[in-house]
BATORGU-426334 format. One line per field, with one value per atom (N, C-alpha, C): residue in one letter; x, y, z; atom name. Coordinates in Angstrom, 1 decimal, m for minus. Example, Ala and Ser with C-alpha at 12.3 -4.5 7.8 and 13.67 -1.06 7.14 Angstrom:
minu	c(a,a,a,s,s,s) .
x	c(13.2,12.3,13.2,12.8,13.7,12.9) .
y	c(m5.7,m4.5,m3.3,m2.2,m1.1,0.0) .
z	c(7.8,7.8,7.8,7.1,7.1,7.9) .
tipa	c(N,CA,C,N,CA,C) .
//
This chain:
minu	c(x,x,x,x,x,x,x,x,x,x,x,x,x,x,x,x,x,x,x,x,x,x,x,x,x,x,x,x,x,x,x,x,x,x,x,x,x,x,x,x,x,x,x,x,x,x,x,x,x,x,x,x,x,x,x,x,x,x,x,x,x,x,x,x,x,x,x,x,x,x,x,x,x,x,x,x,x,x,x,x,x,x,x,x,x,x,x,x,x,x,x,x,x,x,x,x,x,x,x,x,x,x,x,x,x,x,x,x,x,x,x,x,x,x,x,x,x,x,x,x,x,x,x,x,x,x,x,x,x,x,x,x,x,x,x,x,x,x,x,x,x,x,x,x,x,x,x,x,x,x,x,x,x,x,x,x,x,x,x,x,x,x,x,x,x,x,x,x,x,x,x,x,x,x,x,x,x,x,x,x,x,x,x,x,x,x,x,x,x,x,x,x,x,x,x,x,x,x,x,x,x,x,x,x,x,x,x) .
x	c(m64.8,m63.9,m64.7,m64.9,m65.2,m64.5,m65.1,m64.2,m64.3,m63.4,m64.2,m63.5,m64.5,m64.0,m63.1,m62.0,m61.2,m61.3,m60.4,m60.5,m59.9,m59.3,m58.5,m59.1,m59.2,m59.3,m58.5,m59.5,m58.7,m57.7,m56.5,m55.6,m54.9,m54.3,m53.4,m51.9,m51.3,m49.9,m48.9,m48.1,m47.1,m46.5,m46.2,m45.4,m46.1,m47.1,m48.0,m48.8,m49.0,m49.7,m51.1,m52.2,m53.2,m53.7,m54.6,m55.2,m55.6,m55.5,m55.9,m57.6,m58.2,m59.9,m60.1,m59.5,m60.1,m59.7,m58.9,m58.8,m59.8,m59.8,m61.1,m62.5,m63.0,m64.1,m63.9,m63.1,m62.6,m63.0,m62.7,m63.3,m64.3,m63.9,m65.1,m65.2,m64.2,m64.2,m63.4,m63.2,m63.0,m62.0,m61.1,m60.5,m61.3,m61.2,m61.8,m60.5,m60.5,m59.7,m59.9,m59.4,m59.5,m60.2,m60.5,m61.1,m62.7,m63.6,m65.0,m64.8,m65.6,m65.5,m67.2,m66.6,m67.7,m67.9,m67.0,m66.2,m66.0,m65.4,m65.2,m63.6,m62.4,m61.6,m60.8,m61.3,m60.8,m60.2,m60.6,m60.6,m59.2,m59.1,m57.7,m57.6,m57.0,m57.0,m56.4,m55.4,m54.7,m55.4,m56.7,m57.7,m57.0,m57.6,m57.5,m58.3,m59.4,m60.3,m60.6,m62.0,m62.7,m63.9,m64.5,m65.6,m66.4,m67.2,m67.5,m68.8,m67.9,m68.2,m69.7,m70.5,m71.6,m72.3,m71.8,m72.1,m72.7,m73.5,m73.9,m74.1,m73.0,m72.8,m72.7,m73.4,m73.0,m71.6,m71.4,m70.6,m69.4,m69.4,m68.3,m68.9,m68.0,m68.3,m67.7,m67.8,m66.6,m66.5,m65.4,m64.4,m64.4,m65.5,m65.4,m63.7,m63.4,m61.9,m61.7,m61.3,m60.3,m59.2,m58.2,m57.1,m56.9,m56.1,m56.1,m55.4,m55.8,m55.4,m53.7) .
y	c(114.3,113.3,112.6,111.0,111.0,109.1,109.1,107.9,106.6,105.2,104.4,103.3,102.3,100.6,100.0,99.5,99.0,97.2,96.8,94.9,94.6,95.7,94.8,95.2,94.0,93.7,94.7,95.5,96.5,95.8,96.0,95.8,96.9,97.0,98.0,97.7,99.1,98.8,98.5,97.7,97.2,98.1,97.3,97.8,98.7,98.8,99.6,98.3,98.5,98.1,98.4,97.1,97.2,96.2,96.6,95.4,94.3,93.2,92.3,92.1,92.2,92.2,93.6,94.7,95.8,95.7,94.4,94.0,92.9,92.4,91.3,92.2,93.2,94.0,94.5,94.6,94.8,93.9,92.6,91.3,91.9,91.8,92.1,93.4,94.6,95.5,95.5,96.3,96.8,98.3,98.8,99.6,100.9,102.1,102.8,103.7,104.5,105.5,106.9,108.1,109.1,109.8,110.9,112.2,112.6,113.2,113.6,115.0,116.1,117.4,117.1,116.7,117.0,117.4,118.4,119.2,118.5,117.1,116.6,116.8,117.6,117.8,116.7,115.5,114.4,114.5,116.4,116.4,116.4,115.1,114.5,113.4,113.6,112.2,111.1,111.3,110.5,110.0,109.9,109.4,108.1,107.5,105.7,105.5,105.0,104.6,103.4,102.9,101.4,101.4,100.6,100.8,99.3,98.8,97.5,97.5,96.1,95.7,95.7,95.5,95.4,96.8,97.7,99.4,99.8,100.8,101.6,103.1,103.8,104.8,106.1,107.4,108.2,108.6,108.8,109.5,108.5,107.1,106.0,105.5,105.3,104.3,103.0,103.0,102.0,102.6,101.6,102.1,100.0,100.6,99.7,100.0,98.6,98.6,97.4,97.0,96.1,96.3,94.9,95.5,95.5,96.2,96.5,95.1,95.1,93.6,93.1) .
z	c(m91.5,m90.9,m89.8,m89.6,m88.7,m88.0,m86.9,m86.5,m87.4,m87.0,m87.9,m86.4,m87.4,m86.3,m87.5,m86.4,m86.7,m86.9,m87.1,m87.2,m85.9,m85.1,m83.9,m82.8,m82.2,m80.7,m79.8,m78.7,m77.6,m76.9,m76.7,m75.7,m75.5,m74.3,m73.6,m74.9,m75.1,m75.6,m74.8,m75.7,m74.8,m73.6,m72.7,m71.7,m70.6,m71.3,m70.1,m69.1,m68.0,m67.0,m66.7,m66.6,m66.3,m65.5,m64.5,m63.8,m64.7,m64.0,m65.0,m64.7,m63.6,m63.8,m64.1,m64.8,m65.7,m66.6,m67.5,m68.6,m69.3,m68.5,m68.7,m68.8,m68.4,m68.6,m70.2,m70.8,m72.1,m73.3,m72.7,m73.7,m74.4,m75.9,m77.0,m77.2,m77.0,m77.3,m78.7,m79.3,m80.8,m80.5,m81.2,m81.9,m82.6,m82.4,m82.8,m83.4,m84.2,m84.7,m86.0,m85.5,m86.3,m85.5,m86.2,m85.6,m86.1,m85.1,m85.5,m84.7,m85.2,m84.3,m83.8,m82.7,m81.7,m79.9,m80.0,m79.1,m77.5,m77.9,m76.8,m76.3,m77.4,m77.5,m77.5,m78.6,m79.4,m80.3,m80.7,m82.1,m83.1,m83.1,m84.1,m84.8,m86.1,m86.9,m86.3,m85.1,m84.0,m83.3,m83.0,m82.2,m82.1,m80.3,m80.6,m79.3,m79.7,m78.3,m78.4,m77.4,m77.7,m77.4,m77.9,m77.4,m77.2,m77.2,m77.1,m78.9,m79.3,m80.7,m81.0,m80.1,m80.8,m80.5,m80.0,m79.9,m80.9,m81.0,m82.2,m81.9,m82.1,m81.4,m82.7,m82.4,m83.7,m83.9,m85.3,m85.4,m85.3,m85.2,m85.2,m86.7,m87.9,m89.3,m89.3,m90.4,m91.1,m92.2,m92.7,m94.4,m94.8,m96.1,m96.8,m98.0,m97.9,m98.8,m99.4,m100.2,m101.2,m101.5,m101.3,m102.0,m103.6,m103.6,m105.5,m106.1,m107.1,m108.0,m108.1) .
tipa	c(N,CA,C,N,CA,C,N,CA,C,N,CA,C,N,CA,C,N,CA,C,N,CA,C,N,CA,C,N,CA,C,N,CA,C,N,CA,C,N,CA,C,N,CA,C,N,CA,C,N,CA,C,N,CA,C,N,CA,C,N,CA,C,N,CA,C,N,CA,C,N,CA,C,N,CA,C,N,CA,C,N,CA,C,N,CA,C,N,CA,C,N,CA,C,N,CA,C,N,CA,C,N,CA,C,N,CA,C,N,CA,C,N,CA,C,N,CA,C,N,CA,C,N,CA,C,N,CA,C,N,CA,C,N,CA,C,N,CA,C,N,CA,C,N,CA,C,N,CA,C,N,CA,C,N,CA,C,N,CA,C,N,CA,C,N,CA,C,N,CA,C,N,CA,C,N,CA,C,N,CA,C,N,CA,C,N,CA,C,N,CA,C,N,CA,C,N,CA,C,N,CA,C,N,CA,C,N,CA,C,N,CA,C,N,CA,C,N,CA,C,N,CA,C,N,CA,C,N,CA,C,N,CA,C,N,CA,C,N,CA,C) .
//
């Protein structure tokens, strides 16, 4: 199992509060999701982090897909 990038843009969920100049340091971050064992004690398919899009970090994939006909 391990993480993947997502298509969406990081934002805070609703209703939560965040500074707005520690939102703007976010610009161009990406979605990350799922679980990798790599005993940072992440370890869950529930995962949801960010990380900034043009990163190349181990252990983060992708999932190539199509929809079916």
């Amino acid at each position: 199992m391990s993480r993947e990038w997502t298509a969406s843009s990081f934002s805070v969920y609703p209703g939560a509060t965040v500074d707005p100049e520690a939102s703007a340091r976010y610009d161009g971050f990406k979605v990350i999701r799922g679980g990798a064992y790599d005993n940072t004690g992440n370890n869950t398919a529930m995962y949801r982090g960010f990380f900034a899009a043009k990163a190349a970090l181990p252990r983060i994939g992708f999932r190539c897909a199509q929809d079916a006909p």
